[in-house]
N, C-alpha and C positions, 0 to 999 in steps of 0.2 A: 618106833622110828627107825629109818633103813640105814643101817650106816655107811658114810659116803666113802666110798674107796678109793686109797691114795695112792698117789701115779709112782712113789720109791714104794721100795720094799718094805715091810711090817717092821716096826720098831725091834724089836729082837734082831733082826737080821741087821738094821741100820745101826744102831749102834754097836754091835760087834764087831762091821767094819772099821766104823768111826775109831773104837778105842784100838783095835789093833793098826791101825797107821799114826795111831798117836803116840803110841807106841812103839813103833819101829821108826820111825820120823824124830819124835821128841824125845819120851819119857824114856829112852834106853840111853841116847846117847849124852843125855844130861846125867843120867844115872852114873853113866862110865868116871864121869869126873868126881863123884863124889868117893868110885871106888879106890882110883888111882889116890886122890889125895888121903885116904884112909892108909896109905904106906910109911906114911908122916904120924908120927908121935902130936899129941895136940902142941906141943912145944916146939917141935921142928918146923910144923904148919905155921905157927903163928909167927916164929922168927922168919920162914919163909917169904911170908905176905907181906912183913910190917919193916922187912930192909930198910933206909935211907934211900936207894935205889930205886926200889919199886913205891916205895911211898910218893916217891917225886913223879914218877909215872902216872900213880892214880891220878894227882895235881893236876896236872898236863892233859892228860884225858878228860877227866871232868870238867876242867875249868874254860878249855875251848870246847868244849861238846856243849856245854852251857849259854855260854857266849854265842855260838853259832845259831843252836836251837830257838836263844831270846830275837836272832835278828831274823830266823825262818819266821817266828810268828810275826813279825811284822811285814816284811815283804812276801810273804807267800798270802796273809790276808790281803793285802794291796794286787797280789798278781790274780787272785780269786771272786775281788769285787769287778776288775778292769773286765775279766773273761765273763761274768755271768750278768753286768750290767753294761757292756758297751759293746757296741758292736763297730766290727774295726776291720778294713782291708787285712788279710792274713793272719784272723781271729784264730782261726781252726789248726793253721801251723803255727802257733804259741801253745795253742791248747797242747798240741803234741810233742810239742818239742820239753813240755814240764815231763815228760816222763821219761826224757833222754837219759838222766842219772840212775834210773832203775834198768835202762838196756845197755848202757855201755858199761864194758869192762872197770873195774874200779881204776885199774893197773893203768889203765890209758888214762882215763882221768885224771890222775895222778901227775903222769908223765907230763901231760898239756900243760896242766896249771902249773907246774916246774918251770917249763920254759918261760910261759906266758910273765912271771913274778921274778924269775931271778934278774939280778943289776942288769943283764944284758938285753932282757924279753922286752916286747913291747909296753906289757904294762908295769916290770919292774925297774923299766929306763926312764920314765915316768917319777915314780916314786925316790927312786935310788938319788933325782938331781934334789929333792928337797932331803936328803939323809931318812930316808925310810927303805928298811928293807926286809920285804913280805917274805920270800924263801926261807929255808931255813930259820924261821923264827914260830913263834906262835900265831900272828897273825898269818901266815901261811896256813897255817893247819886249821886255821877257822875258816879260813876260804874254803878251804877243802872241806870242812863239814859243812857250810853253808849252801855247797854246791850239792853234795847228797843228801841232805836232807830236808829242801825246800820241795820236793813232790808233797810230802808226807803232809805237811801243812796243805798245801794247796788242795790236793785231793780230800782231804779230810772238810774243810769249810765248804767248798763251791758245790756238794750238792746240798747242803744246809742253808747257804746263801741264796741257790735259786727257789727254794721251797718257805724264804723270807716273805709274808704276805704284804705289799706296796700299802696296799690299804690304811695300815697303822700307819705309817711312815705319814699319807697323806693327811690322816686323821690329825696327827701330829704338828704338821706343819698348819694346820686350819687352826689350832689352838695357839697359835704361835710358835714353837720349838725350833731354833735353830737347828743349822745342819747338824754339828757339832753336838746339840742333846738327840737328835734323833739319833743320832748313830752310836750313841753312848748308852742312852735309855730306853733301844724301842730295837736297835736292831743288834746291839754287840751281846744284850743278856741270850738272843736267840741262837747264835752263832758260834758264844761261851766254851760251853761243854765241847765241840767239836775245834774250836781252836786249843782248848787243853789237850786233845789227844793227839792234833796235830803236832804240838809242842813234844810232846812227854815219846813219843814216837820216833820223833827225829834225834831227841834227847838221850834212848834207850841206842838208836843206829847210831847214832856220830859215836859215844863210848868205845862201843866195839870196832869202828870203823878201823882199817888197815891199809887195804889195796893204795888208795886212793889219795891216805895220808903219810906213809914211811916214804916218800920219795919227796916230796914238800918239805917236812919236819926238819929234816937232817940228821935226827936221831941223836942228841949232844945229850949224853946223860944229866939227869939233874935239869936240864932249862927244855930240850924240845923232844925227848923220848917219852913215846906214846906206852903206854899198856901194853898192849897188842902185841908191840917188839919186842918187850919183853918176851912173855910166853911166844914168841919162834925162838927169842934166841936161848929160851932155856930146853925148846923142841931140838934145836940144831946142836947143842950139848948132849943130847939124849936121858936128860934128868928132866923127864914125864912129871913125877910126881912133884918137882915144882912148879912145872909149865901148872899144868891141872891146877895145883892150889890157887894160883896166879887166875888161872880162869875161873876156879870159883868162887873169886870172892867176886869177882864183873859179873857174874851169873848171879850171885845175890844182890845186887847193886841192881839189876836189870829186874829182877823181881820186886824191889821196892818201889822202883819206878815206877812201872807200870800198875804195881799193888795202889800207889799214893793217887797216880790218875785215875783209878776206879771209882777212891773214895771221893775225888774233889767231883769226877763228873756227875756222881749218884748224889751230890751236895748240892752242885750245881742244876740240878734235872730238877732237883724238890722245890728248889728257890723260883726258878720257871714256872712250876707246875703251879704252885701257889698263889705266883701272880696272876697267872690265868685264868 
């Protein structure tokens, strides 16, 4: 039998590219962090990470990047069912205007939603006459992650949503099945897997997020200081080897993450497969 010839280059060649820009892209400069923090005594390291300070950091990081991530999954499925089942006067600029967070600078981002929330902005003049106030607080900083990372979700469902077969749905609805179980039972196991990693995605970006959030937070030790700040302001001290440690525990933190959506989605994929 003739073997068919492939339009890239022969496996030897391809993957020697592949692992050396994974390597000068990834695996080097993740390496570097593990080197700097090896300047640290495991005792130094561990009092480094486990501060009062930077404890209250992780808090704050984790618990709006959580928060932010639970409410991407549910408006970024809503903004995902709207674009691949309705068709709408100025469909195609929504559709693009979802990728606005991945082209604009974080920094301006930032800036915008500062004005827009603080007691004076339009929409924290709003908020501020019933005593709420978004700026500087945490609910500011979810805003800000809800705003970078509502692609993630959306891009991640809507080509799994258009590639959902109508068929079952109507199958479904002949049987009797309300809206409500069809969409539970016939279209959300399909969609599943891909709204976790939309989730787990947004979950892993909002953590590390920075630009977008240190001008919102206000940065109060203890109630709205991000992670992030930290490791610049131990960069702008010139004690590396705490920044680093500071980054690599986010750096393991970001590996369980995504380590944990691997296994729920290959859980998930089996649970499908078997209904099928």
């Amino acid at each position: 039998m003739k073997k068919k010839k492939s339009v890239i280059p022969g496996f030897g060649l391809s993957f020697g590219i592949v692992m050396a820009m994974l390597g000068l892209i990834v695996i080097i400069p993740l390496c570097s962090l593990v080197v700097f923090s090896l300047k640290l005594s495991p005792r130094e390291f561990w009092e480094t990470v486990t501060r009062p300070r930077v404890l209250a950091s992780y808090k704050v990081s984790i618990m709006t990047a959580f928060i932010a991530s639970a409410i991407n999954a549910v408006m970024g499925l809503a903004i995902a069912w709207v674009l691949v089942r309705y068709d709408f006067p100025g469909k195609r600029i929504m559709d693009g205007i979802i990728e606005l967070p991945f082209a604009l600078p974080t920094a301006v981002a930032g800036i915008a939603l500062t004005h827009l929330t603080v007691p004076e902005g339009w929409v924290g003049k709003i908020f501020a006459g019933a005593g709420i106030k978004i700026a500087y607080t945490r609910i500011g900083i979810t805003i800000a992650l809800v705003f970078i990372g509502i692609p993630f979700v959306v891009r991640s469902v809507q080509p799994v949503l258009e590639k959902v077969d109508k068929e079952y749905e109507e199958a479904a609805a002949m049987f009797g099945a309300s809206r409500i179980q069809i969409f539970f039972q016939v279209i959300l196991p399909e969609i599943k897997p891909a709204l976790i990693a939309g989730f787990t995605m947004a979950f892993a970006r909002s953590i590390g997020e920075y630009g977008s959030v240190v001008f919102i937070a206000g940065n109060t030790p203890f109630k709205t200081e991000i992670t992030p700040l930290m490791i610049m302001a131990k960069l702008q001290e010139f004690d590396y080897a705490s920044a680093t440690s500071i980054a690599l525990v986010m750096l393991l933190l970001a590996f369980v993450i995504l380590f944990v959506n691997a296994l729920i989605q290959s859980h998930t994929s089996k649970i499908v497969s078997g209904i099928e």
